[in-house]
Residue, then its C-alpha position, 0 to 999 in steps of 0.5 A: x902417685x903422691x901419697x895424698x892421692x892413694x888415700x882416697x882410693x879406698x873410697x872407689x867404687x868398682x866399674x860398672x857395666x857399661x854399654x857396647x860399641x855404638x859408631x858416630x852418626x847423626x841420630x834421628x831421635x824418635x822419643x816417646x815419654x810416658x810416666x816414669x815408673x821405679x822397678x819396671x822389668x822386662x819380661x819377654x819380647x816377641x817378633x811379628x811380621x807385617x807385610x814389609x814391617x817387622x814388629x818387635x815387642x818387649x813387655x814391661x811390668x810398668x810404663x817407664x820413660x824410654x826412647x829410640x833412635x837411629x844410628x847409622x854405618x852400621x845401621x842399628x836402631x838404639x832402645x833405651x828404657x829407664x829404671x829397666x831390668x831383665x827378669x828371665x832371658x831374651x835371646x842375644x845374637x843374629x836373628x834371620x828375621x830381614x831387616x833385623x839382623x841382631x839383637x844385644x843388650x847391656x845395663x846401664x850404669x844409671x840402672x836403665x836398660x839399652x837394647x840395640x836392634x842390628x839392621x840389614x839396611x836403613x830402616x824407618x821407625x815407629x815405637x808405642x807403649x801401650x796397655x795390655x792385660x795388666x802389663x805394658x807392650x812397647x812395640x818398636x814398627x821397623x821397615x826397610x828403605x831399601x839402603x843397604x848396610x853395604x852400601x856407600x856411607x850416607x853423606x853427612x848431615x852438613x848438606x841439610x842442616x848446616x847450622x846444626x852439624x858442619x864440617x871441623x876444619x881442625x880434624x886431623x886426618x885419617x891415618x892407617x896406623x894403630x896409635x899409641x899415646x904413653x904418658x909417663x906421670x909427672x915431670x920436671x918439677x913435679x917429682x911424684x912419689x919419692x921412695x926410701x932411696x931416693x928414687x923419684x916416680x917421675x924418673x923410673x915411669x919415664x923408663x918404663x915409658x921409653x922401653x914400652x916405646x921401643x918394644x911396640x915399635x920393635x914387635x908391632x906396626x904400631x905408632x908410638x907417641x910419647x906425652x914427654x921423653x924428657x925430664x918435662x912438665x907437662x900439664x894434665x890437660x895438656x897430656x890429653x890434647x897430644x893425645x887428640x892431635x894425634x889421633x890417638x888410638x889408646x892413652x896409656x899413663x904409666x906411675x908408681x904407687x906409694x902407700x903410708x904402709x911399706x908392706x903395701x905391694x903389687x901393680x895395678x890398673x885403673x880406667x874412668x870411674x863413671x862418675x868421672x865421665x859424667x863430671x867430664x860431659x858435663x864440663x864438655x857440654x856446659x864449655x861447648x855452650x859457652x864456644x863459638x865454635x861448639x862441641x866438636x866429636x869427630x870430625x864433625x862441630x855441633x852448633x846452635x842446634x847442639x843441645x838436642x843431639x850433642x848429650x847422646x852423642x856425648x853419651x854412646x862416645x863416653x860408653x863405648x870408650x869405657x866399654x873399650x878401656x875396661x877390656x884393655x886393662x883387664x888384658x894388661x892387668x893379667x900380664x902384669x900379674x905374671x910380674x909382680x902379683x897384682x894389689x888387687x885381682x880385678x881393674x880399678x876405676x877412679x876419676x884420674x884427669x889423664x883417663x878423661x878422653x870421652x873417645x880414646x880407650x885410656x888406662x893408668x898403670x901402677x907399676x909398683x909401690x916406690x914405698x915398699x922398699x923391695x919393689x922400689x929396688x926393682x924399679x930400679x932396675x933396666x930389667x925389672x923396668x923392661x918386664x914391666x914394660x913388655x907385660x903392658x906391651x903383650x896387654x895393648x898388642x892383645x887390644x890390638x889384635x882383636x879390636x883395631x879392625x872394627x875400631x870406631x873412632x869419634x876424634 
């Protein structure tokens, strides 16, 4: 990175929690407001059972704004609470309690509270929030259609409401592969950092890039493509549309650092800090509204009706992406440190173009500062470069491995 760009990095906030895996589907939003409240907790939650109905109920220390919705494939029942916390501990994990099947939770990075019910089968909801010796019981009624979470998907929402979701004909298609996207910075004109010796960011990451691609390609059944394999500019937007074009599992954009103090050493790895996906959705949203052709997330093109679906969305898309990017850097962050010993011990998160894929698990790596005069020597180096790029290599194959079987894409 140019030198203008790392001063800023002294401002970045850490990554915030973000929420679990929640799959594409057209959500029936059932939202019940009620006045919003500061420092609400929640303080238990009980399981009851009437008849085919099963009653789950949380108690609040106030009334809050909250809402629940559906998702499908696999079959959840999403409860989001506003200005929520914890106070003791509610049991996460399996429940044998049909159609329920789960229970987990995550805060928010807006300091709210979401809570997702796992479902045995398509189940109909119902949610109130009533009044109850000085605390407040939202109860959340669930009771089973009778569909199966087994059982063939349910057909797209394009059958009933076409003027609301339609089908993208530009969607490319599905593929078998695991895919990678390497993004070696900078390019053509655009040199990056420059070191004492010369040595140019955009040439060395460029290396760094290639040996990257032929170990995966070598070790792994997984598809390589490369943003440039040659001295090229490519704009930052541009870098990203590759990515999408195809279909792109991981986004991985490779640099080296530079800091005005040479002793300044060590890798580091960064995702989207979620002030940067916020500003990203919105810049989404507000372009949707202003296309024709509207929103598109997967393979599917939300359009008049698009504000009322696209935000939430929009939103499990971005979460579920950071959820994903966050553990991918920090399994790459720990190879990197057998390398060369990390800037910091933990993952960095910051607004960088490149990361702002609302559905691609991305990640940028800095190799290694070109200003401290011991490190750019090695990034000259065909060995030092093939460490580096077998470190990020063992971090993406660990990714791999324990998430490409139940990896859900949204493009």
């Amino acid at each position: 990175m140019k030198k203008d760009q790392t001063t800023r990095r002294n401002f970045l906030l850490k990554m915030g929690a973000v929420t679990s895996l929640l799959a594409v589907s057209s959500p029936l939003l059932l939202t019940r407001l009620s006045v919003a409240a500061s420092g609400t907790s929640l303080t238990g939650a009980s399981l009851a059972s009437e008849g085919n109905a099963l009653h789950v109920s949380f108690v609040l220390s106030d009334t809050t704004k909250y809402k629940v919705f559906k998702l499908s494939d696999p079959e959840r029942v999403v409860i989001d609470l506003d200005r929520t916390t914890i106070k003791g501990s509610i049991k996460q994990g399996r429940y044998d309690r049909p159609p329920l099947a789960g229970i987990r939770y995550a805060t928010r990075p807006d300091g709210g509270l979401r809570i997702v019910l796992d479902m045995l089968s398509n189940v109909a909801v119902s949610s109130s929030l009533k009044a109850k010796r000085g605390d407040h019981i939202l109860t959340v009624s669930l009771q089973a259609n009778g569909s199966s979470t087994s059982a063939t998907r349910t057909p797209p929402l394009v059958a009933t409401t076409p003027s609301t979701l339609t089908p993208s004909s530009s969607a490319p298609p599905q593929k078998g592969r695991f895919v990678v996207v390497l993004d070696a910075g900078h390019g053509g004109h655009d040199p990056g950092a420059i070191g004492r010796l010369g040595t140019r960011e955009k040439d060395v990451v460029l290396g760094v890039a290639r040996k990257l691609k032929s170990r995966i390609e070598r070790d792994s059944n997984m598809k390589v493509v490369m943003t440039r394999d040659s001295d090229t500019f490519i704009p930052l937007r541009q870098r990203l549309d590759i990515a999408r074009r195809n279909n792109a599992d991981l986004f991985i954009s490779i640099h080296a650092d530079a800091n005005n103090r040479s002793q300044v050493h060590g890798s580091s790895v960064y995702v989207l800090s979620q002030n940067g996906a916020s500003s990203e959705a919105a810049r989404l949203l507000a372009e949707s509204e202003n296309n024709a052709f509207g929103l598109k997330l997967g393979d599917l093109t939300l359009g008049d009706e698009h504000n009322k679906v696209a935000p939430i969305l929009l939103d499990l898309s971005q979460n579920a992406t950071l959820e994903k990017s966050l553990e991918l850097a920090k399994r790459t962050l720990r190879e990197l440190a057998a390398v060369n010993n990390p800037l910091r011990s933990q993952v960095e998160s910051a607004g960088f173009m490149v990361l702002k894929a609302p559905d691609i698990p991305s990640m940028l790596v800095e190799t290694a500062f070109l200003s401290n005069r011991l490190e750019e020597k090695r990034l000259r180096t065909d060995n030092y470069q093939q460490q580096l790029a077998d470190a990020i290599f063992k971090g993406v194959r660990s990714y791999q491995q324990a998430f490409a079987e139940t990896q859900e894409r949204y493009a």
